[in-house]
C-alpha positions in Angstrom: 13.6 -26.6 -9.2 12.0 -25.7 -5.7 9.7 -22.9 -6.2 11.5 -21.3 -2.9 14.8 -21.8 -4.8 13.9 -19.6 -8.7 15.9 -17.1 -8.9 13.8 -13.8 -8.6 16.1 -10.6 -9.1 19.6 -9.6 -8.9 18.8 -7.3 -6.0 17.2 -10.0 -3.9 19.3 -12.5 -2.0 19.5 -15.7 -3.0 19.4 -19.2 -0.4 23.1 -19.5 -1.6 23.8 -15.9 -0.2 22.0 -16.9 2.9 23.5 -19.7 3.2 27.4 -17.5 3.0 25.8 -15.2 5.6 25.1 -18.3 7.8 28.6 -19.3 7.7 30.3 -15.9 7.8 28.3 -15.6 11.4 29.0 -18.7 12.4 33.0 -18.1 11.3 32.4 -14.9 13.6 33.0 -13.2 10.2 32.3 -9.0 9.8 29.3 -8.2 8.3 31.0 -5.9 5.6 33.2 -8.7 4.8 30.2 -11.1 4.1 28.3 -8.4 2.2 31.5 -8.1 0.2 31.6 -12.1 -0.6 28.2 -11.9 -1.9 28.0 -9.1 -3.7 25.6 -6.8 -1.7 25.8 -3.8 0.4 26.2 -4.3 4.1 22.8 -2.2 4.7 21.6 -5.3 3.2 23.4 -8.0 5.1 22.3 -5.9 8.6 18.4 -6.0 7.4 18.4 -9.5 6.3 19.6 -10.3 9.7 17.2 -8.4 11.6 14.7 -9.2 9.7 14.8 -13.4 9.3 16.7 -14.3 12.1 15.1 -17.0 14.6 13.1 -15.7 18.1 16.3 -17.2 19.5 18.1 -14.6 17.8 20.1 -17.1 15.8 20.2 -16.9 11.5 19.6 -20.0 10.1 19.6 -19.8 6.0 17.0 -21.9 5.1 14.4 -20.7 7.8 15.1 -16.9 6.7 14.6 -18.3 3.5 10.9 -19.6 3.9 10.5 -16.4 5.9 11.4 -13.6 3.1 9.2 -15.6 0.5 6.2 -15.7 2.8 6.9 -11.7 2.9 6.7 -11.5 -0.5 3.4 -13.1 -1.5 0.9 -11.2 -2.5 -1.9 -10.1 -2.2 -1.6 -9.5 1.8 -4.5 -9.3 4.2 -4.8 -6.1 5.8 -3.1 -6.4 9.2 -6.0 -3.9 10.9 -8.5 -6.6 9.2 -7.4 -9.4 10.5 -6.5 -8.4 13.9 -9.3 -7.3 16.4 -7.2 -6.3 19.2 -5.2 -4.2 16.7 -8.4 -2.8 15.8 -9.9 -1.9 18.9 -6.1 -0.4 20.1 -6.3 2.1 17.4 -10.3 3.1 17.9 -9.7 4.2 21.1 -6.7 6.1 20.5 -8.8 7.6 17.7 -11.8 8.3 20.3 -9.3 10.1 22.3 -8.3 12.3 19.2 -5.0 10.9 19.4 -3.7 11.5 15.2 -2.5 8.8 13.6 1.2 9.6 13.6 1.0 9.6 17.3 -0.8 6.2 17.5 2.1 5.4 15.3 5.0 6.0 17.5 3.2 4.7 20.9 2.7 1.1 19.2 6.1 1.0 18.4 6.8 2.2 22.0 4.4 0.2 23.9 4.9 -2.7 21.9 8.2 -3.0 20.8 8.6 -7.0 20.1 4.8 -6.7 18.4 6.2 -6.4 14.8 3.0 -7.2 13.5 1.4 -4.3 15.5 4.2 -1.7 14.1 2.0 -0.1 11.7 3.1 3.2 9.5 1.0 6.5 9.6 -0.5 6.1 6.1 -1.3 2.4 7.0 -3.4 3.8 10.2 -4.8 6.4 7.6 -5.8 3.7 5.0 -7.5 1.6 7.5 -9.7 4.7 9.1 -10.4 6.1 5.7 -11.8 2.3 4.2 -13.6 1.9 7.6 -11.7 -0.7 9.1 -11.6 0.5 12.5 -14.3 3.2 13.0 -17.4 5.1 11.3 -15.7 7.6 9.6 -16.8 11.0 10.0 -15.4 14.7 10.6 -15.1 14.0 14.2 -12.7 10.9 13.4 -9.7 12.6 12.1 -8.0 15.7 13.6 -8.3 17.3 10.6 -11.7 16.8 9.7 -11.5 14.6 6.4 -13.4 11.7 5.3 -11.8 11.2 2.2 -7.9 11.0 1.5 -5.6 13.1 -0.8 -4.7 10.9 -3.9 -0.6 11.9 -4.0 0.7 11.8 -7.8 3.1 13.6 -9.5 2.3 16.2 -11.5 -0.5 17.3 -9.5 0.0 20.7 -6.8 -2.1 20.4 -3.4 -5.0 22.2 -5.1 -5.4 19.5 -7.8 -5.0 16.9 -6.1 -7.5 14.1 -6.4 -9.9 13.2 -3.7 -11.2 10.3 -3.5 -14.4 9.6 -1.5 -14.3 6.9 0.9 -18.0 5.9 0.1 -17.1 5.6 -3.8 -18.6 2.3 -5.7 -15.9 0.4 -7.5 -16.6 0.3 -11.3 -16.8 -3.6 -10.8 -20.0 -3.4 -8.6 -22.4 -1.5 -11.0 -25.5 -3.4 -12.0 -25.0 -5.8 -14.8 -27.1 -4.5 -17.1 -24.7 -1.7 -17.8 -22.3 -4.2 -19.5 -24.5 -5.8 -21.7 -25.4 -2.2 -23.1 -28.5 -2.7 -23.8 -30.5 -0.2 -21.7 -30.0 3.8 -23.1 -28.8 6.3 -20.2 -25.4 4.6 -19.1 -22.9 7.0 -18.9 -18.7 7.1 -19.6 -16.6 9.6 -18.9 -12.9 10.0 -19.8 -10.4 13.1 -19.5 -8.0 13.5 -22.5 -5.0 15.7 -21.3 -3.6 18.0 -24.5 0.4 18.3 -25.1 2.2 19.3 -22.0 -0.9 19.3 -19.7 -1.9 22.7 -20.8 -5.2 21.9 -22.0 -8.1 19.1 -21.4 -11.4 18.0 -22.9 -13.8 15.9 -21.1 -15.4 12.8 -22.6 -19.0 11.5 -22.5 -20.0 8.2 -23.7 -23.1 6.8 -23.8 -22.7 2.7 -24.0 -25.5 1.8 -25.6 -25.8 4.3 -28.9 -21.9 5.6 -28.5 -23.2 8.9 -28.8 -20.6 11.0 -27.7 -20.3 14.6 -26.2 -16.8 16.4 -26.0 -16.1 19.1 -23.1 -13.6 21.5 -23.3 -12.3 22.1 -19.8 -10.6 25.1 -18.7 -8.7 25.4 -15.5 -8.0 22.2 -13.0 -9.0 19.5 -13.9 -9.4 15.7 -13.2 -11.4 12.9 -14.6 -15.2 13.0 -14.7 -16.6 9.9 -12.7 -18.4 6.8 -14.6 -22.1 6.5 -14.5 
């Protein structure tokens, strides 16, 4: 079997179902009616059209096919990465204290066959916070941040997590720590009690597992890794 043509989900369309939506157009078929045939809602039909259609405008099933699994790959490249214009757009917008919900809207605006350039607000966000598309200081953002509000549930605005833009991923420490032979190399782990009413902090030490426990009253998140 073609590996365009395994099956992937029940809520995904198949290249048979494109194929039925293909001929329903063609038969100048309703869309509800085609949606019907295959099963799916007619939201779905409408996207699917909109989305893998031909520049032409026409719906060919097996080009829309190709087309939805190159969407799906994974992982992506960053569209602010890999686009300089894109880039340079969005820093002077930013130089001009424009936020990023209002760079936002004017792409789509501006821009409005640019798909690629019709980027959501957290998007915009993501790519100022990681550095993408300027130096980020307090003078990038409107509201003065340079690090972004980790969103979770379970969490109220004043515990939120923030995470630092500048952090070091766990993966780039020096080697040495994970051969654990050198005393001073730190762990720390947060172990959350029944309900979430109580915490304790844990220390590790890698080399001797010497370990200290800290009860922790009040908010609380995890203690970073040394």
């Amino acid at each position: 079997m073609n590996f365009l043509e395994r099956p992937i989900s029940g809520r995904y369309l198949t290249q048979d179902d494109r194929i039925e939506i293909a001929d329903g157009l063609a038969a100048g078929e309703k869309v509800k009616f085609i949606a019907a045939r295959i099963g799916k809602s007619y939201q779905t039909v409408y996207r699917e059209i909109a989305r893998n259609s031909k520049a032409d405008g026409r719906y060919q099933p097996w080009f829309a096919h190709n087309q939805a699994y190159l969407r799906r790959q994974r992982p992506k490249p960053r569209r602010v990465a890999v686009d300089e214009q894109l880039r340079a757009v969005i820093a002077v917008k930013l130089r001009r204290h424009w936020s990023p919900r209002q760079i936002s809207r004017w792409l789509r605006r501006r821009w409005p066959r640019r798909r690629s350039w019709h980027l959501s607000v957290e998007t915009i966000y993501e790519a100022v916070y990681r550095g993408l598309v300027v130096v980020i200081d307090r003078q990038t953002l409107r509201t003065g941040r340079i690090y972004r509000h980790k969103r979770g549930r379970g969490r109220t605005r004043d515990g939120a997590l923030k995470q630092l833009t500048n952090m070091k991923s766990i993966h780039h420490r020096p080697p040495i720590v994970e051969t654990r032979t050198q005393i001073g190399h730190w762990e720390g782990d947060l172990i959350l009690g029944c309900g979430r009413h109580s915490a304790i902090a844990t220390l590790v030490e890698r080399k001797t597992r010497h370990t200290i426990l800290v009860p922790i009253r009040g908010p609380w998140t995890a203690p970073p890794r040394r």
